[in-house]
N, C-alpha and C positions, 0 to 999 in steps of 0.2 A: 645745205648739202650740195656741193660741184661733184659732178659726174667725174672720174679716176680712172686713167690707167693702169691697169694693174697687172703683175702676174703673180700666180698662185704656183708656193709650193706645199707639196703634202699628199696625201694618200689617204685610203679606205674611206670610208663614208663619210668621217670628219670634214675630209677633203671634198669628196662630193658636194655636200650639202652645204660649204663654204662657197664652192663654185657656182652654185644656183640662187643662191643668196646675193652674191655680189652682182650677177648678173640681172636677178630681178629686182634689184635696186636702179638698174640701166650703167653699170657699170661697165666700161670695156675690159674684156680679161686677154692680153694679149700673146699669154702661153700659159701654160702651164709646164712646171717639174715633177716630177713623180720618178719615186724609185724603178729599177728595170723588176718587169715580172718575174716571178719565181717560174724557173721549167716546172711544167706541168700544173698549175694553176691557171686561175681564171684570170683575165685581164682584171687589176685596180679598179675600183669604182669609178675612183677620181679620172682615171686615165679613158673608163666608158662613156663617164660625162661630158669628159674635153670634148672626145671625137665625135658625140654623138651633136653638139653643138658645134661642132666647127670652131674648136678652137684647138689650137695646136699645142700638142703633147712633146714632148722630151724627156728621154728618160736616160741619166747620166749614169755611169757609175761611180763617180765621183764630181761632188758640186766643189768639189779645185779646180776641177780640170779646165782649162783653157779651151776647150768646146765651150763649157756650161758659160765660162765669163764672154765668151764669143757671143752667143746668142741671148744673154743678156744685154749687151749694149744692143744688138740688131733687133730688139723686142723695144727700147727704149718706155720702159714703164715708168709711170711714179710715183710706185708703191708696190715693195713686195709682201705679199701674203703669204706666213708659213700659219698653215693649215695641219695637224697632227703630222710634223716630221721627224723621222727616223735619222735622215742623214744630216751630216755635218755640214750646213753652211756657211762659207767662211765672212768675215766683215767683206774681204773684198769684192764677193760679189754682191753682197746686199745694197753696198754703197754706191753700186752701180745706177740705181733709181735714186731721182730725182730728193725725193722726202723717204728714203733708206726702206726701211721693214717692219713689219712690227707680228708677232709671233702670239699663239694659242698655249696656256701651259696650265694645268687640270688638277693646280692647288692654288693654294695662299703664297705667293712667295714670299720670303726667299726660303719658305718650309716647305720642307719635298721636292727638291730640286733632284730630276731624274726620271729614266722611263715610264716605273709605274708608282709615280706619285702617289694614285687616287689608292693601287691594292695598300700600301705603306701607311697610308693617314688611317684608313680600316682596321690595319693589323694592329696597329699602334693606338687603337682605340678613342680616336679623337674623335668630338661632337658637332666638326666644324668642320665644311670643305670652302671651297670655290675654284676658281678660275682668273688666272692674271693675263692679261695684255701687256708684251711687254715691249721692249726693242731688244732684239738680238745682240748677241755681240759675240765674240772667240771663245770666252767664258759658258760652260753648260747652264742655261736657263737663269746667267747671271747680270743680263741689263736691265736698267733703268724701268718702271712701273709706269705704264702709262694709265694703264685702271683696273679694278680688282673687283667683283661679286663674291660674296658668300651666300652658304648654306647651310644648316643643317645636316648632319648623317642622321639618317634612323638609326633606332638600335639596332633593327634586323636588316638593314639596308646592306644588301651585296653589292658587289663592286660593279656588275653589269645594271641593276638599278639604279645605281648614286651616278653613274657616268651618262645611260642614256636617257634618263628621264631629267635628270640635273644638270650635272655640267655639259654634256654636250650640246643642248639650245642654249645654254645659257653663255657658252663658247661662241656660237656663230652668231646671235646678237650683240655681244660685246667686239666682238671682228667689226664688224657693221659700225657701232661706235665709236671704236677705237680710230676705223678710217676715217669715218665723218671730221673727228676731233682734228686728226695731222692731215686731210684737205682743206681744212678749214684753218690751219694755224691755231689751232687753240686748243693744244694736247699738251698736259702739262706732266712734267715728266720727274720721276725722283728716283733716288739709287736705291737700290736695296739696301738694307741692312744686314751685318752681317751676326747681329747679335738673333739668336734663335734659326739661325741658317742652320737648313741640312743639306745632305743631299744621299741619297739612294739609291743600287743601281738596281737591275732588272730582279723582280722577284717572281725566279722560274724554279723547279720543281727542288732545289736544296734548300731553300726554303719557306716549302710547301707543306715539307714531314708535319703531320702533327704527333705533338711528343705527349704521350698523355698523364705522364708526371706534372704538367702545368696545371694552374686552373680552370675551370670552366669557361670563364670570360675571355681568356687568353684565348684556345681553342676556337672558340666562337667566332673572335675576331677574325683569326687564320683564314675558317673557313670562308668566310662570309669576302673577304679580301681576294682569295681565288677561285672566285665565283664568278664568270663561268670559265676563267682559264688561268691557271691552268689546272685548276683543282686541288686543292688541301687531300693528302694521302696518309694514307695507312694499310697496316697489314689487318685484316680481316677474311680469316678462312685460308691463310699461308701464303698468299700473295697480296700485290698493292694495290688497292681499291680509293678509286677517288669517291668523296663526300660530295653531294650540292643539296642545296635546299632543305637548309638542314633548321633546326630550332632549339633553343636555349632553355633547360625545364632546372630552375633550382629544386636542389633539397636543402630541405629547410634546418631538420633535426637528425642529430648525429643516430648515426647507424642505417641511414635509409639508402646508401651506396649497398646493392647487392651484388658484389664484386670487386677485382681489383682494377684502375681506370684503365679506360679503354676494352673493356669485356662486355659484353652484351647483356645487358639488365631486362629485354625483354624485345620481342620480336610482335608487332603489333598488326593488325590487316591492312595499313597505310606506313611503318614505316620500323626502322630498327631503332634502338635504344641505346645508346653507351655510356656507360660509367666515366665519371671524371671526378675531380675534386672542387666540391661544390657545387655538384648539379649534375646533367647530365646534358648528353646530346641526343636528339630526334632527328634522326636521317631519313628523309624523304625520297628521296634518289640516289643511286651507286653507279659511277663508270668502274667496272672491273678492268682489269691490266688487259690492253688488247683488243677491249669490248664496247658496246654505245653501253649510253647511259641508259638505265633500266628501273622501274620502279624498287625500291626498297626491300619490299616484301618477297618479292619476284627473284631479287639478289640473293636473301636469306635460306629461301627454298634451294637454290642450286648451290650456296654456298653450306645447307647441312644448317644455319646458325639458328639455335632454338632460345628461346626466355631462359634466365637463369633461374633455376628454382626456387619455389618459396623456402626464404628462413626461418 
């Protein structure tokens, strides 16, 4: 392993934790990019890290822009790290360093190409995740493999469990390798395929609805997929209630649905009950429209929802 030039793009914690990573490898990081803060939030993690280390922040609003290719060449890295990014980097500035880029993406590729990959492989009910290393290019999440980890889903694995306990270490080691490989000339690199290509864009609250004409399973996955954001919704008590930490209960033998899906089959001292097709759902926790998240039972009480009667 030779010690690297680098600069890092990216943000939140992914970022972060890429940033301290490279640097306790003794790597020099000689800027960093990160998106501009939102008014009235907290400074970026990534952007806390930089300065808290002395290394230098920039925060563009567009990585076109002739700033950003500006202080590119004046950082002269050789190697860029995109670390969980949002924005559009183009070839031309990547191409700027020495030995180009090489990028974090929080599926198999070239299945799930797009924001949220990991909620899409959950919804979609797949048994398999990982993480590619890949090189960028103009194409969204469409360059060349430089390396690939899989996983396992749980059955009951949420999308904040499958990310932070899984792919996110298993993201910032592969970064680590990934560079090791293109400092060292020995990153061996291959195109995607485009036979079983997707790609998916943001899956935010249209669709979130849970529709409870579906099965069980289906449901399950929804929830489990917008967990912890932005939460799989419904109407329960006349307004939109988010689910989390929810659980998957079959019924086995016809007739033990006591109601129509989506009704409340029973209201428990840990959690509510609902009817679906094939089963049912165990809700542990409810954010009401407006409101934090609240235990279950706590919801039920203020929302009036009682056990459906015996048949």
């Amino acid at each position: 392993m030779r010690n690297l030039r680098l600069l890092i793009i990216g943000q939140n914690e992914f970022g972060r934790a890429a940033l301290e990573a490279f640097l306790a490898r003794g790597h020099t990081v000689a800027g960093v990019f990160c998106a501009p803060d939102k008014p009235g939030s907290r400074p970026d993690p990534l952007h806390e890290a930089a300065q808290a280390r002395g290394v230098p922040v920039h925060q563009f609003a567009s990585l076109r822009s002739d700033e950003a290719h500006q202080w590119m060449h004046e950082a002269r890295p050789e190697l860029v790290v995109m670390a969980y990014v949002l924005q559009f980097a183009p070839a031309s500035l990547l191409r700027i360093a020495k030995l180009g880029a090489i990028q974090y993406h929080p599926s198999l590729l070239p299945r799930h190409r797009g924001p949220s990959a990991i909620s899409w492989a959950i919804a979609s009910g797949a048994s398999r995740a990982g993480i590619t290393i890949f090189r960028p290019t103009d194409g969204l999440d469409e360059g060349p493999i430089v390396l690939q980890k899989a996983c396992e889903i749980g059955a009951d694995e949420s999308l904040g469990e499958l990310y932070f306990n899984k792919l996110f270490p298993m993201g910032i080691e592969a970064l680590l390798e990934a560079a090791d490989l293109v400092g060292a000339g020995r990153a061996s690199e291959r195109e995607q395929e485009q036979a079983g290509a997707s790609y998916e864009g943001w899956l935010r609250d249209d669709s979130a609805q849970i529709h409870w004409g579906l099965h069980v399973d289906v449901i399950y996955n929804l929830i489990r997929a917008c967990n912890p954001s932005p939460g799989a919704w419904t109407l329960l008590g006349g307004t939109r209630e988010r689910l989390y930490d929810c659980r998957k209960l079959p019924t086995p033998t016809f007739g033990s649905m006591s109601g129509a899906p989506g009704s409340v089959a029973a209201v428990t001292p840990t959690s509510i009950v609902l009817n679906a097709h094939g089963g049912r759902i165990e809700v542990l926790r409810v954010r009401p429209e407006g409101g934090p998240k609240m235990p279950a039972p706590q919801f039920a009480a203020q929302a009036g929802l009682v056990s459906a009667p015996a048949s």
